[in-house]
N, C-alpha and C positions, 0 to 999 in steps of 0.2 A: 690409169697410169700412175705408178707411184715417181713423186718428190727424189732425185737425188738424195742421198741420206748421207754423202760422207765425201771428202774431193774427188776421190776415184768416180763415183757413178756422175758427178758434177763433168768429170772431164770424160766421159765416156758419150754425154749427154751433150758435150760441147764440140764432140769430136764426131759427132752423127749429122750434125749440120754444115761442118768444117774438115772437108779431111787435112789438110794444112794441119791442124788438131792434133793427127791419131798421134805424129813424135811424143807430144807431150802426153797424154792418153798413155801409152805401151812403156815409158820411161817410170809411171808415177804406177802402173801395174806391177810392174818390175822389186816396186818397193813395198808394195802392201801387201796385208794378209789377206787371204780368202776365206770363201768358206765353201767346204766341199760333204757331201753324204758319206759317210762313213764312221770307222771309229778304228781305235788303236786297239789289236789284239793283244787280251788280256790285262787290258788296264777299263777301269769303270769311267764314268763319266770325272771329268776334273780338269785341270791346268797342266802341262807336262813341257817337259822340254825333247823338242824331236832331237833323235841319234840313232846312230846309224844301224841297232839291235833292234830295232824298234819295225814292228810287222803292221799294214794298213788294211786294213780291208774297206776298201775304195767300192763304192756303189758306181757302175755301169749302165747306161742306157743302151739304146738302139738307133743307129742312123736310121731315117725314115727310107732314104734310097735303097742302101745295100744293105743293110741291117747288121754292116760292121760296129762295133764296139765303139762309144762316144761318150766321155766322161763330163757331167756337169758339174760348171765351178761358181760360185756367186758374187758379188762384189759386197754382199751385206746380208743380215740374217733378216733382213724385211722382201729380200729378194728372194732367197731361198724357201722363204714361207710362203711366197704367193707362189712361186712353181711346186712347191707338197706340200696341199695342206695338213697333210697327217702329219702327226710326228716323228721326225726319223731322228738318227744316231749322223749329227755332224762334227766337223773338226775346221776349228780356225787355222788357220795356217800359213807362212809364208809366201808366197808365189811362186817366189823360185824353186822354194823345195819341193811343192807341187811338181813343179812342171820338171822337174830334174827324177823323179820317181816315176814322174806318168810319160817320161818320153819316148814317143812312138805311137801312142793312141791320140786319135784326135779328139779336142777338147771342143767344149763350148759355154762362152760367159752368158750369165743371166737365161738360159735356155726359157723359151714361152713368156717371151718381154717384147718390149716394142724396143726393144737395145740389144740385142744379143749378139754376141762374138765366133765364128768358128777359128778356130786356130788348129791347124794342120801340122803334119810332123815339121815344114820347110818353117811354116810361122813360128813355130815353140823355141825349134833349134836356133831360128836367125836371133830373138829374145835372150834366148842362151844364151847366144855368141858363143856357138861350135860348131865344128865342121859336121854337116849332115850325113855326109858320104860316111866318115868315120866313124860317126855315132850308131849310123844305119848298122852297120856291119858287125861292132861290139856287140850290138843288142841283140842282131839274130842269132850272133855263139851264143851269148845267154837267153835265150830264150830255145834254144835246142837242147841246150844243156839243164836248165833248168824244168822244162817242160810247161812253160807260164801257158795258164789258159785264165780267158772269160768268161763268166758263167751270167743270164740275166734272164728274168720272169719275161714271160712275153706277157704285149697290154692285152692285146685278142688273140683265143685257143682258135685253133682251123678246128672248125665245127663237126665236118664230114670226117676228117683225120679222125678228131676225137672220138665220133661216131665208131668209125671202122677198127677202132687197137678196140671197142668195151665189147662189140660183139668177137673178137677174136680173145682177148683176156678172159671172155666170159667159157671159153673152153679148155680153159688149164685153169682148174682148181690150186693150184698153186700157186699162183698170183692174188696179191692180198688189194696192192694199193698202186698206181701208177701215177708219177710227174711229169710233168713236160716244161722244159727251158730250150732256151739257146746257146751255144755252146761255141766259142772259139778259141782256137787254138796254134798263135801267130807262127809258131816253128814247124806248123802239117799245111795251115790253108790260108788266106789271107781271108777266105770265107766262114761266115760263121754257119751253122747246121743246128738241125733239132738235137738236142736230147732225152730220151722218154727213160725215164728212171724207174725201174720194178721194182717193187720186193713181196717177199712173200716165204715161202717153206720150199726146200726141198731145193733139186738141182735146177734152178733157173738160168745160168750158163746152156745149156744140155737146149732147152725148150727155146730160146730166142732163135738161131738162126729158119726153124720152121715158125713162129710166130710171124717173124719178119718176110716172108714167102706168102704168108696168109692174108698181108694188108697190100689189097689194089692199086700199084702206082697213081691212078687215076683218081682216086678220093683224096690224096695229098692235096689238097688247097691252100695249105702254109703259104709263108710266103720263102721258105726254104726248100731246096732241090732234094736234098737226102736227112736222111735222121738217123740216130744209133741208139740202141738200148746199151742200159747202163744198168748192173745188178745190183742195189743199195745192201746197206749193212751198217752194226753200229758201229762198226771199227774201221770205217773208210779209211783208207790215208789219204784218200786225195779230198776227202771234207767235202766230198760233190753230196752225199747223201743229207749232209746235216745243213748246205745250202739250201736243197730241195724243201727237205721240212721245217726251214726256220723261215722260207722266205715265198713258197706256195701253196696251193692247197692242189689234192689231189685231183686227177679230175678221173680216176675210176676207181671205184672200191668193190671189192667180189661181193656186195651186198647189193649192190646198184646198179641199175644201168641207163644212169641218167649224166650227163654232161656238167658237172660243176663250175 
């Protein structure tokens, strides 16, 4: 167990054995920066001052229950390193500004600690001090109108899944490389769903919905109900392809027919 490193994690730590506590805890969160996985699109690693032009691309996890969308926040960069040890792309950040960008997804401090926090849409907004009701309803017009989705690697591929798309990929020569994520998208489901991303030559539109015919309900062992194919390309607009390849590895290539 790591040492409080800073007040925040001292009253977080004082606030785990006292709920009397948590006021002062969620008053003193209120004021401090975070630190979150991500990074600010197109600006490089540095110091910046956040506004309102300014685009995030915010790292997503998985609720272990329902495998809805759950973003991790940290109270300090000795926290964040013991939940990744690899290196990733973070950003220190205010709390509120956080939590005024990410509201509606539910959050969690210190995630894989002996302290950890969830924080729910009622917990962010009451922090906020705004009305739920009204916030709820702004955000789903934009979130229709906008078309906001989540996109996140899964930690384990359904095996048998994987299995059943290589021996059916393995009979369209046109199929070069396939990904597989999860996909949600708050304005269609409150569920999230597989996504399996193709690319390859030729009309792959044309070939999915019999590929899709081809794979046995019964070998889906995910832990999702449905899946959809998705055509990749280098001039996505919607940047699904360049998530796929900047942040998985494939797990079929028309050379192989082994489970990566």
């Amino acid at each position: 167990m790591l040492l409080p490193s800073n007040p925040l994690e001292q009253a977080l730590f004082n606030s785990a054995s006292d709920n009397s506590l948590l006021p002062t805890f969620y008053d003193l969160l209120m004021k401090s920066n975070v630190f979150i996985l991500g990074s600010i699109i197109g600006k490089e690693n540095g110091t910046f001052n956040i506004n309102e032009d300014q685009e995030f691309d915010i790292q997503h996890w998985e609720n272990e229950d329902d495998n809805s969308p759950v973003i991790p926040f940290f109270t300090s960069m000795q926290m964040l390193q013991q939940a990744i040890p690899e290196d990733s792309s973070y950003i220190e950040i205010p709390s509120t500004n956080f939590m005024e960008m990410t509201l509606g997804v539910s959050l969690v401090l210190n995630p894989n600690s002996d302290y950890g926090v969830e924080l729910d849409f009622d917990d962010v907004s009451g922090l906020l001090d705004v009305d739920p009701e009204a916030m709820l309803d702004d955000q789903n017009t934009e979130e229709a109108e906008d078309g906001e989705m989540f996109l996140g690697i899964l930690d384990n591929r359904p095996e048998n899944l994987c299995k059943a798309m290589i021996d059916v990929f393995s009979n369209y020569p046109e199929i070069e490389t396939a990904y597989m994520a999860a996909i949600q998208v708050p304005s269609e489901s409150k569920e999230a769903h597989l996504l399996i991303g193709i690319e390859g030559k030729g009309d792959l539109d044309t070939a999915i919905p019999n590929i899709a015919d081809s794979i046995p309900e019964e070998e889906n062992d995910s832990d999702y109900e449905m899946f959809d194919f998705y055509t990749m390309s280098d001039d996505d607009p919607e940047e699904i392809s360049q998530f796929l390849k900047d942040n998985d590895t494939a797990f079929y290539h028309a050379s192989s027919t082994e489970v990566h």
